[in-house]
N, C-alpha and C positions, 0 to 999 in steps of 0.2 A: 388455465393460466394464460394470460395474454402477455404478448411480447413486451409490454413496457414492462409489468411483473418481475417477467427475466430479467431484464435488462437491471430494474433496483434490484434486485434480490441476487445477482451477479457481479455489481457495484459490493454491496455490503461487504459479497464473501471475498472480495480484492482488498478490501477494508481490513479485513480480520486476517487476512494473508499477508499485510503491511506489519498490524502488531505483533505477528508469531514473528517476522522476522527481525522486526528491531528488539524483541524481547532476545530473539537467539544468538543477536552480535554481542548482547551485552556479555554473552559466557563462549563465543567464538570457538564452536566444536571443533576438534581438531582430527580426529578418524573416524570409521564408522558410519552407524546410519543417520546420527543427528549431524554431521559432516553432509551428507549426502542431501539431508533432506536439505538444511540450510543454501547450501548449492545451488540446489533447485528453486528453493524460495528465490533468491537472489536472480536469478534466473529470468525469475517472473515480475520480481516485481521492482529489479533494479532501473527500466527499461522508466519507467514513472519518477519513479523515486530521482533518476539523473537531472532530470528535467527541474526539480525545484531544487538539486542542491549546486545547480550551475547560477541559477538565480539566488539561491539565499544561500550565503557564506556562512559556518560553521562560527557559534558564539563559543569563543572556547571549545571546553570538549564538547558540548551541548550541540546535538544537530537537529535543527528544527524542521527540516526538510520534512520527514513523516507525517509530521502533526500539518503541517501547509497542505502534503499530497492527500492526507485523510480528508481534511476538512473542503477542500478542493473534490473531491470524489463525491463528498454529501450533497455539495452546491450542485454539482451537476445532476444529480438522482432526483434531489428536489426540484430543478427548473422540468426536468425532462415529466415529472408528476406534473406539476404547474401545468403546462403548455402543451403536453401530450396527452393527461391520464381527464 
């Protein structure tokens, strides 16, 4: 496996680590271990996530921040195949 590989294949699983966690606010655990895990998620991927929701203001309840940082993650996978692979 070559290092770009990792690298999208590392991208993606930050991708799916995005949707577990906007899928786990929407029922906001409150003890336990989906508390714990959500925590963690947050953890990992609020760090990203900050970053487009200081830029994109919340439409209503609607937070589109996710869908900008997913989409934002594929652009980079894809330039980095582009120009690297």
């Amino acid at each position: 496996m070559s290092a770009l590989e990792l690298i999208t294949r590392l991208i993606d699983f930050y991708e799916m680590l995005i949707v577990v966690y906007v899928l786990m606010s929407w029922f906001r655990p409150s003890t336990g271990f989906l508390y714990d895990a959500y925590h963690t998620l947050g953890t990992i991927v609020e760090p990203w996530l900050g970053i487009f929701r200081r830029i994109i203001p919340p439409l209503g309840m609607f937070d589109i921040s996710p869908i900008v940082a997913i989409v934002s993650l594929s652009v980079i996978s894809s330039l980095l195949v582009r120009f690297l692979g």
